[in-house]
C-alpha positions as CSV (number, residue, x, y, z in Angstrom):
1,X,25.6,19.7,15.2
2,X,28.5,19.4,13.5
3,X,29.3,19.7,9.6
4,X,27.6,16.6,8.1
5,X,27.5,16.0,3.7
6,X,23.8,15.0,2.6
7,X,23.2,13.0,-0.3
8,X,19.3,13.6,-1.8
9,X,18.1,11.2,-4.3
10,X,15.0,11.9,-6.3
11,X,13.2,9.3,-7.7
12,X,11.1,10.9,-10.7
13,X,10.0,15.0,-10.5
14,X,12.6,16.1,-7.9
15,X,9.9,15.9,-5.0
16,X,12.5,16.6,-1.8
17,X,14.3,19.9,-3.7
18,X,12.6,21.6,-0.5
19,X,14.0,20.1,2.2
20,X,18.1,19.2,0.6
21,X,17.8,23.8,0.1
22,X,17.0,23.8,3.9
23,X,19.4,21.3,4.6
24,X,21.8,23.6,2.5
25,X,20.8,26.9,4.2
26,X,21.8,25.2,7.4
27,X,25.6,25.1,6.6
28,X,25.8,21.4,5.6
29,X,27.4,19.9,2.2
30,X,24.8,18.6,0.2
31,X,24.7,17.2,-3.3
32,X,20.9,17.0,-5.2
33,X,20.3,14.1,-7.6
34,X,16.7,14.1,-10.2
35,X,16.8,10.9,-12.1
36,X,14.2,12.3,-14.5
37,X,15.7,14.4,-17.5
38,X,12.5,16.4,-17.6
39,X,13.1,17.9,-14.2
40,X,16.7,18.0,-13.7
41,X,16.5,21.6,-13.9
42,X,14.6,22.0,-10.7
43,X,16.6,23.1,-8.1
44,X,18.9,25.0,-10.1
45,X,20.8,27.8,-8.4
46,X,19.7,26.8,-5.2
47,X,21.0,23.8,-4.2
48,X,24.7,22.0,-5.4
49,X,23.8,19.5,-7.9
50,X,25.0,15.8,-9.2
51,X,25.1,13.6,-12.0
52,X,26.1,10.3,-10.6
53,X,24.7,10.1,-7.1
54,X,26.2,6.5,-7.1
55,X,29.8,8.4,-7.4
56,X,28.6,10.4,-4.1
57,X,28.0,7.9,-1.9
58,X,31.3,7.3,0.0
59,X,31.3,11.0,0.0
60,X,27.7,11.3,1.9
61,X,26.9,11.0,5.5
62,X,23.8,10.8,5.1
63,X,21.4,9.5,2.0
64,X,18.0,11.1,1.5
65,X,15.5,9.3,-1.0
66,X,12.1,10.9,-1.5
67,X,10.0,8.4,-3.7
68,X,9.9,4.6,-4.2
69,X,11.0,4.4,-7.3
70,X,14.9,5.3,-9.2
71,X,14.3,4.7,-13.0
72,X,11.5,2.7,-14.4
73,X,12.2,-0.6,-12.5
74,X,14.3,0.1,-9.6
75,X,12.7,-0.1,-5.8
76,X,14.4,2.7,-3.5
77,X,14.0,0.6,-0.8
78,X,15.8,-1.6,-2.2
79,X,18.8,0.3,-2.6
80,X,18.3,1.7,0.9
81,X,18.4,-2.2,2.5
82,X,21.6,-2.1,0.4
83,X,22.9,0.6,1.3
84,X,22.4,0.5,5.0
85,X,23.8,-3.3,4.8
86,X,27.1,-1.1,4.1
87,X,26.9,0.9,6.8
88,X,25.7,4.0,5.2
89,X,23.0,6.2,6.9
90,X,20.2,6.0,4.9
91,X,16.2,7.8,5.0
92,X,14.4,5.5,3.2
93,X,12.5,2.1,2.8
94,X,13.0,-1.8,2.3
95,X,11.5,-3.4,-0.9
96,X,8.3,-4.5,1.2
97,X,7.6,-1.2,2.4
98,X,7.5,-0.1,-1.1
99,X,5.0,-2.8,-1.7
100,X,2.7,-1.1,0.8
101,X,2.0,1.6,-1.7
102,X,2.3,-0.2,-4.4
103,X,0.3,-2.9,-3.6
104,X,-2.4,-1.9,-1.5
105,X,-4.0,-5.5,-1.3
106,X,-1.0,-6.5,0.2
107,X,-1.0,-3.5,2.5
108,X,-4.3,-4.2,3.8
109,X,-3.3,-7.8,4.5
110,X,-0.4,-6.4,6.6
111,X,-2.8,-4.3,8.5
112,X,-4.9,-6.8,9.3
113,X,-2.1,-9.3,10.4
114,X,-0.9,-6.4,12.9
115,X,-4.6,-5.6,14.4
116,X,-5.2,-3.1,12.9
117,X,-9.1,-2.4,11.6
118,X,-9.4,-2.4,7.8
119,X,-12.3,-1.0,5.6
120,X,-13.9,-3.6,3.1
121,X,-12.0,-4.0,0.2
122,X,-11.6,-6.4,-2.9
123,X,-9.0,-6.4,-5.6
124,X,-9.6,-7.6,-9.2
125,X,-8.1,-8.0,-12.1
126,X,-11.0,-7.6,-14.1
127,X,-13.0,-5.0,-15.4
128,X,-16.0,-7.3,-15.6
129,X,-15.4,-9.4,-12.4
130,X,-15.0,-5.5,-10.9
131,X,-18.7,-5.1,-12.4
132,X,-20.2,-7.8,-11.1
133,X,-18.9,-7.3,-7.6
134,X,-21.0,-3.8,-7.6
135,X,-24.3,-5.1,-8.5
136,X,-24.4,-8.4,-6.8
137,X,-23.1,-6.6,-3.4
138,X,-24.9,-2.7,-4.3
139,X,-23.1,-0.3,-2.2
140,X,-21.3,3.2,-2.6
141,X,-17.2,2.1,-3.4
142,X,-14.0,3.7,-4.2
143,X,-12.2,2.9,-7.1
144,X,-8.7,2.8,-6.7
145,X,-6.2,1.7,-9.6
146,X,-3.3,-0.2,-8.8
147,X,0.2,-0.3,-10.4
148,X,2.0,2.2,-12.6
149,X,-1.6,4.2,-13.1
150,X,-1.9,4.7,-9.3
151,X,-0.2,7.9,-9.7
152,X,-2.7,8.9,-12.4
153,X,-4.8,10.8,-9.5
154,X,-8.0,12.0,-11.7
155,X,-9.1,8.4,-12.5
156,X,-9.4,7.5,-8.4
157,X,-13.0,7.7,-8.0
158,X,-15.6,8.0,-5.1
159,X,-18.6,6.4,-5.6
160,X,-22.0,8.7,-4.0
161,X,-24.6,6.3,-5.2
162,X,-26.1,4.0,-2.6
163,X,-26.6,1.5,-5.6
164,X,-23.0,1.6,-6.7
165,X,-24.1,2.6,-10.4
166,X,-21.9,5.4,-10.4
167,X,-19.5,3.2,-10.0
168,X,-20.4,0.8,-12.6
169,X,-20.6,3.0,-15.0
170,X,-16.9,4.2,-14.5
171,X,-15.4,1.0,-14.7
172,X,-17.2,0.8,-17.7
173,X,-15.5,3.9,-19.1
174,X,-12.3,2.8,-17.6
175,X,-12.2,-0.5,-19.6
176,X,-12.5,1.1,-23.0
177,X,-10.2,3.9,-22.3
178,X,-7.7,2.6,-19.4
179,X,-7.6,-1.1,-20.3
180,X,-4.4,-1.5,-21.8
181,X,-2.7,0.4,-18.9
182,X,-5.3,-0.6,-15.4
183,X,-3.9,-4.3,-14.9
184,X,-6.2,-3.9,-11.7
185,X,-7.8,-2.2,-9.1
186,X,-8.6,-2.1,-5.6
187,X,-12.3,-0.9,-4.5
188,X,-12.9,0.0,-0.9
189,X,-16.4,-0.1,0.5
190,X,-17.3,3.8,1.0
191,X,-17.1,5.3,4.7
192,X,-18.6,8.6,5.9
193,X,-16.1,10.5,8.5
194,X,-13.4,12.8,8.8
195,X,-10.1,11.6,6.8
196,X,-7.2,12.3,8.4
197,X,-3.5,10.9,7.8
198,X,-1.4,9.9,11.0
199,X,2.5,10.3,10.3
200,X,4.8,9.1,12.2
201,X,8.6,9.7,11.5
202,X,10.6,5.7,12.2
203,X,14.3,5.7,13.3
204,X,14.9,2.1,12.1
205,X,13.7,1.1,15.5
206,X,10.5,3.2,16.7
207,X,8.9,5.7,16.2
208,X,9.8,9.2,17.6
209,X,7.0,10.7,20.3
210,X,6.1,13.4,18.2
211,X,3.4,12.3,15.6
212,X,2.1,14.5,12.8
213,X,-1.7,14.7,12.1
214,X,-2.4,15.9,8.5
215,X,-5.5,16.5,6.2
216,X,-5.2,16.6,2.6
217,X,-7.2,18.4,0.2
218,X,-7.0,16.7,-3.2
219,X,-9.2,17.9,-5.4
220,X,-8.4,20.7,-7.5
221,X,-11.2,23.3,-6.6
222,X,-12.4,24.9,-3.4
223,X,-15.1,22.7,-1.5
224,X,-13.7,19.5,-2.6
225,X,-15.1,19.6,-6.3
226,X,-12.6,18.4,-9.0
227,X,-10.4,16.4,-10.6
228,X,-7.9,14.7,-8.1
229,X,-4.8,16.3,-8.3
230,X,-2.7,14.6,-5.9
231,X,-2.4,17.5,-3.4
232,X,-3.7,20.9,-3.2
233,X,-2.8,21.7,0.2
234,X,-2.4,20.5,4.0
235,X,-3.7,21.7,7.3
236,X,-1.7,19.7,10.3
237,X,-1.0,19.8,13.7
238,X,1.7,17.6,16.1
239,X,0.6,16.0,18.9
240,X,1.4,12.4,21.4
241,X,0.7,9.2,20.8
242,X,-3.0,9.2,21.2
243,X,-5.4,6.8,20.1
244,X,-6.0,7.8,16.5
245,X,-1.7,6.5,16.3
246,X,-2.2,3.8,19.1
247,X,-4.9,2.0,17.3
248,X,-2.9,2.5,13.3
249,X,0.5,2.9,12.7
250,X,1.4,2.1,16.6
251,X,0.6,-1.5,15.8
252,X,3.0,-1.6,13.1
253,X,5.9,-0.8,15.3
254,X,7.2,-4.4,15.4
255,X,6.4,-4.9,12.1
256,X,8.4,-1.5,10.7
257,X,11.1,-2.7,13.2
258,X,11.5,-6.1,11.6
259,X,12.4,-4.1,8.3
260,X,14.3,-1.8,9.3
261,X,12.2,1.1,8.0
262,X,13.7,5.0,8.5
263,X,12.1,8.0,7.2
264,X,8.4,9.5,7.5
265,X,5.3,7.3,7.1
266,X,1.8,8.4,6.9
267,X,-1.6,6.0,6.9
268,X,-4.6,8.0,5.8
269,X,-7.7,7.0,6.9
270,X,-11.3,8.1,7.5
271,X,-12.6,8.1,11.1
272,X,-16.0,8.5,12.7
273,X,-18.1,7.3,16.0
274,X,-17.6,3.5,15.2
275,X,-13.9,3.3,14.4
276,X,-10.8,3.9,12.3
277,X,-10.7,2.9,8.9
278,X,-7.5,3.1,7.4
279,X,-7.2,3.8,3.2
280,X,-4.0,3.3,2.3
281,X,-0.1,4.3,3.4
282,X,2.7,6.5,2.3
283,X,6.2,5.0,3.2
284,X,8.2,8.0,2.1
285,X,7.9,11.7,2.4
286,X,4.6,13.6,1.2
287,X,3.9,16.6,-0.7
288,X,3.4,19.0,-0.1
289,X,3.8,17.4,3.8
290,X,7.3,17.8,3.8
291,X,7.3,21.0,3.6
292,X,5.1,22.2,6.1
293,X,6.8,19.9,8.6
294,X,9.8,21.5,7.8
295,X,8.0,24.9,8.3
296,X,6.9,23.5,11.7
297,X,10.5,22.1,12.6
298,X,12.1,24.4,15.5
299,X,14.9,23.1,15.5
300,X,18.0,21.8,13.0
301,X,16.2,19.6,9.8
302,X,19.5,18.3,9.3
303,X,20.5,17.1,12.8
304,X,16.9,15.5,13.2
305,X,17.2,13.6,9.7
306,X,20.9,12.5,10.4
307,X,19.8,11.0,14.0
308,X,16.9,9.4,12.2
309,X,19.4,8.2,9.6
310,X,21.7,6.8,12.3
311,X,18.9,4.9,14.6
312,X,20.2,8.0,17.2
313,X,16.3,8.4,19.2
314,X,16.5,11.8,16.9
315,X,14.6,14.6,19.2
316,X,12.8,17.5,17.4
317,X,11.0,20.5,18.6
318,X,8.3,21.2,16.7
319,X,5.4,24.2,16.8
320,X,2.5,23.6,19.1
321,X,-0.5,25.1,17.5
322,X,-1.5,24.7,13.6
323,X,-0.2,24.7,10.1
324,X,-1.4,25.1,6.8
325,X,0.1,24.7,3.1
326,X,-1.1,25.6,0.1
327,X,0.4,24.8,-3.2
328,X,0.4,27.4,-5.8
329,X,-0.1,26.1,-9.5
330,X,0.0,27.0,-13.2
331,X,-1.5,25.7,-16.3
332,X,-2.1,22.8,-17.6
333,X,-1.9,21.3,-13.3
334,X,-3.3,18.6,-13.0
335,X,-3.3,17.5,-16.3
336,X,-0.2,17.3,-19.0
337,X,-0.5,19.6,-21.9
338,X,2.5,20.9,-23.5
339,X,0.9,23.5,-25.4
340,X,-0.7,25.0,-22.8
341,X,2.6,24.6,-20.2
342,X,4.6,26.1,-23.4
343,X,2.5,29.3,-23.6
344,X,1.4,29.5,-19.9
345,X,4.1,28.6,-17.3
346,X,7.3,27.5,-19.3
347,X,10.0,29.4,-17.1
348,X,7.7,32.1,-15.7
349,X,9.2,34.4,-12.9
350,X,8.2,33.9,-9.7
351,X,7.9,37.7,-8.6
352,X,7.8,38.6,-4.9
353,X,6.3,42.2,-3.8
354,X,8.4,41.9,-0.6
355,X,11.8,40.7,0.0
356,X,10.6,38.4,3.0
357,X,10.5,34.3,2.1
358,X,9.7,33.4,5.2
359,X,6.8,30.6,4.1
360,X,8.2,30.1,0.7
361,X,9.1,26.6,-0.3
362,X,10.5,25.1,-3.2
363,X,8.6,22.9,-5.7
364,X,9.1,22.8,-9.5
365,X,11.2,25.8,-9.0
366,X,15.0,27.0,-10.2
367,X,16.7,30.2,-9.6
368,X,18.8,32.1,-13.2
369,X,20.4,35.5,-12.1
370,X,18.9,35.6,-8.6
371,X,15.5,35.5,-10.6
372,X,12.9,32.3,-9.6
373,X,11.6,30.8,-12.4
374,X,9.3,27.9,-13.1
375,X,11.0,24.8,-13.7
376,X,10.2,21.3,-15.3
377,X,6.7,20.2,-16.5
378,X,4.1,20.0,-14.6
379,X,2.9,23.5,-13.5
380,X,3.5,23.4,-9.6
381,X,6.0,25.6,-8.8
382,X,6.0,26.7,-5.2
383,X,4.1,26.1,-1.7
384,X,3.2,28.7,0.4
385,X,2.9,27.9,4.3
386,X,1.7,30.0,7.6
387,X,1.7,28.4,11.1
388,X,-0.5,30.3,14.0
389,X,-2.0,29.3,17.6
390,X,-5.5,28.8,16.3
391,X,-6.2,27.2,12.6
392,X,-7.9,30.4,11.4
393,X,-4.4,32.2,12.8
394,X,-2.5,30.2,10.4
395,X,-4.6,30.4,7.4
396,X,-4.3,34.1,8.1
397,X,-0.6,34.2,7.9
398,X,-0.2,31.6,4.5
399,X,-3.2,33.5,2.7
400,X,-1.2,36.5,3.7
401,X,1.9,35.5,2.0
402,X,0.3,34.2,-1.5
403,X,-1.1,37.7,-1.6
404,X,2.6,39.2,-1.6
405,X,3.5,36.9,-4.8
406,X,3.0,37.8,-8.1
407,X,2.7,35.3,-11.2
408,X,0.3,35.6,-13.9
409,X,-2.4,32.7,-13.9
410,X,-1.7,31.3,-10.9
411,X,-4.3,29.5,-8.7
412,X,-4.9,27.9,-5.4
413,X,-7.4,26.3,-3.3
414,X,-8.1,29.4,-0.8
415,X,-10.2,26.9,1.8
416,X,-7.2,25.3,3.2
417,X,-7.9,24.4,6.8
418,X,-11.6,25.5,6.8
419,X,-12.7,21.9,7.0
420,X,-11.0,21.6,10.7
421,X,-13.2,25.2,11.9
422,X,-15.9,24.2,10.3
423,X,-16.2,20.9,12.2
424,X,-14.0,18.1,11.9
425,X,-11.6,19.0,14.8
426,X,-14.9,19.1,16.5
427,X,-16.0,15.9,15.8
428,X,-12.2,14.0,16.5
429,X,-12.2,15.5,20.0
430,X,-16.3,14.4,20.6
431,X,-15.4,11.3,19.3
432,X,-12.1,10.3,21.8
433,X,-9.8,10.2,19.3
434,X,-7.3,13.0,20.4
435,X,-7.0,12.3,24.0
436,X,-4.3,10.2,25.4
C-alpha cells in the first residue's frame, strides 16, 4: 500500500501503543496521542508522539481510537460519528455502541431484540432490592457492577453457592464499602460451560469473513484462582463464520450496520450442550487481544485497518493454527499501590538475553537510550506471544520467549492455553459449535 498518516487516540492508559509501533515499523506516518497525564510517557522512543490530536486531524488518513472514553465525560464514539460525518476515516464506535459496554442492561435488550439468546439477568439500583432478588429466587449469580466501577475488575464476582449466599453476603460487603461509588449492578444467573469471546472485525458495513475466537484468562493466578485482573492472557484461533458467530454477533449485522460501527468487536459468552449464552460485549479493541491478532496478522496491519477505516471489504491473511499471549506484570498489578510501584517497577529495564523481539509487544512500556523501561502506573509492561500448528506448539514458542527476558519480580500466568488441551476445544467441536 501506499504511504498513509495514522492518527492513534488513547482514551485513558495508552492501551493501542502496540499496534500505532507496528503501524510505525511498517513505514507509515503516525502520530500517538494518551489523554491521561499518568501514562503519557508510554510509548516514548518508539513511536512519534502528540499533544493536540485535534490539531492532527486534517493531517491523518486514518484515526485509530482504542477505548470508549477521551477525558472523564467524553464518548469516543461520539467523536468517531463526528468525525466520519466529515469524511474522515475513522476505527471506532457511535455513542450507542459505547452504551453496549457501558450499559450492559441495555446491551442485553439489544441482544434480545436481534435474536440473539440471552442468559438471565436483572439490574438494580439497590443493594437491598439486589438482596432480596437472591433469596426469594436462590440460585448461583454473577455480580457485575455497572458504570464508572465496571472497570474496577476485582469486585466482579462469581457466585459457587447453589443458594446464592455467597452472593448475598458480597453485596452486603459491597454496600458498606462500594456504596458511594456502585450506583448499580447487573447480576446474571450463573452458567456452567466453556467461555469463549467471538470477535469479529466491522467495516462500517459487515463484517469481514475471518472471525477471531478468543479465551481470556482473568484471574490473576494459574488455575483460575484470584483476584480479577482484567486480563492475564489469551489463547485464540481464526476461523469462518460458524455457528458459535452465526447464532451471536452474526445477528447484529444489521443492527452494527445501522450505526455505522468500524473497528473490532468481541461478545464473550459461555457455551455448553443447550446453547449460547452471551455475557457481555467489547465494542473496541481488547487487551491484550490486540496484540496477538496483530501477532497472527500476515499481512500489512496498516493496509487492513485503513480499508476497514474506509468501508474498503478490507482482506487479511491471518495464521491458521493457534495463538497464545501472556502478559507479563510487576508489582502492585492488579491493584494500585504507589509505594509498592515506587520501590518495585518504577522505570525498571526490560532486559532481553537475546537480541530477537520477535513476540515482544508493547504495553506500559517506553524506550530512554535504546534501553526499555517500564512506563506509567500500573505494573504491566509487556506481552509476550507465540503462534504454533497445535495449541501446545504455541505455548511452547511464547513460554519460550518469557524465559529469554529478564526483569526482577516479574510474574505470569504460565497455563495459558491449557484450558483448550485439557478439554474445552474438545467439548466446542462435540458440541457443533465449530462446524460450518
Amino acid at each position: 500500500m501506499d504511504t498513509a498518516n495514522f492518527l492513534f487516540v488513547s482514551a485513558d492508559a495508552a492501551l493501542i501503543t502496540d499496534l500505532a509501533w507496528q503501524v510505525h515499523r511498517e513505514g507509515h506516518g503516525v502520530k500517538y496521542y494518551v489523554e491521561a497525564e499518568s501514562d503519557r510517557e508510554i510509548g516514548d522512543g518508539f513511536v512519534p508522539k502528540t499533544d493536540d490530536w485535534r490539531a492532527d486531524v486534517e493531517w491523518a488518513d486514518v484515526i485509530v481510537f482504542d477505548d470508549i472514553w477521551v477525558g472523564s465525560d467524553v464518548g469516543t464514539g461520539e467523536l468517531a460519528e463526528e468525525l466520519r460525518e466529515k469524511g474522515k476515516a475513522v476505527v471506532g464506535g457511535t455513542p450507542n455502541t459505547d452504551r453496549l459496554e457501558e450499559d450492559r442492561g441495555y446491551a442485553m435488550e439489544v441482544l434480545e431484540e436481534n435474536g440473539v439468546n440471552t442468559v438471565e439477568h436483572h439490574v438494580f439500583d439497590s443493594f437491598d432490592a439486589g438482596i432480596r432478588h437472591v433469596r426469594e429466587h436462590p440460585a448461583p449469580y454473577v455480580i457485575k457492577p455497572l458504570g464508572e466501577v465496571q472497570n474496577v475488575k476485582r469486585l466482579l464476582y462469581v457466585g459457587s453457592e447453589d443458594d446464592g449466599s455467597d452472593v448475598v453476603d458480597v453485596l452486603t460487603a459491597y454496600k458498606k464499602a462500594w456504596g458511594h461509588r456502585m450506583k448499580g449492578f447487573q447480576l446474571q444467573r450463573k452458567v456452567e460451560g466453556v467461555e469463549v469471546a467471538i470477535c469479529g472485525f466491522f467495516d462500517g458495513n459487515e463484517f469481514i469473513d475471518r472471525v477471531n475466537f478468543n479465551f481470556e484468562h482473568k484471574k490473576l493466578f494459574p488455575g483460575n484462582i484470584g483476584p480479577s485482573t482484567g486480563e492475564m492472557g489469551t489463547s485464540m484461533f481464526w476461523a469462518g463464520r460458524n455457528r458459535l458467530f452465526e447464532e451471536t454477533l452474526g445477528k447484529m449485522e444489521g443492527w452494527l450496520a445501522d450505526e455505522g460501527y468500524v473497528g473490532s468487536i468481541d461478545i464473550n459468552c459461555i457455551v455448553n450442550e443447550t446453547g449460547i449464552y452471551p455475557l457481555e460485549f467489547t465494542p473496541r479493541f481488547g487487551y491484550p487481544t490486540i496484540a496477538l491478532q496483530e501477532e497472527s496478522i500476515e499481512s500489512s496491519t496498516a493496509a487492513f485497518f485503513r480499508d476497514l477505516a474506509r468501508g474498503d471489504k478490507p482482506e487479511v491473511a491471518v495464521h491458521n493454527g493457534y495463538q497464545i499471549a501472556v502478559r507479563v506484570v510487576l508489582p502492585p498489578f492488579p491493584f494500585d499501590d504507589e509505594k509498592t510501584y515506587d520501590e518495585n517497577s518504577r522505570n525498571a529495564a526490560v532486559v532481553f538475553q537475546t537480541d530477537d523481539r520477535e513476540g515482544i509487544h508493547l504495553e506500559d512500556t517506553k524506550r530512554v537510550d535504546g534501553q526499555w523501561r517500564v512506563a506509567g502506573e500500573s505494573g504491566m509492561p509487556i506481552v509476550v506471544t507465540g503462534k504454533g500448528e497445535t495449541m501446545g506448539a504455541a505455548r511452547e514458542q511464547a513460554y519460550g520467549r518469557i524465559d529469554d527476558i529478564v526483569m526482577p519480580n516479574l510474574y505470569y500466568r504460565d497455563d495459558i492455553g491449557e484450558r483448550w488441551i485439557d478439554g474445552d476445544g474438545d467439548r466446542l467441536q462435540a458440541w457443533g459449535y465449530l462446524g460450518p
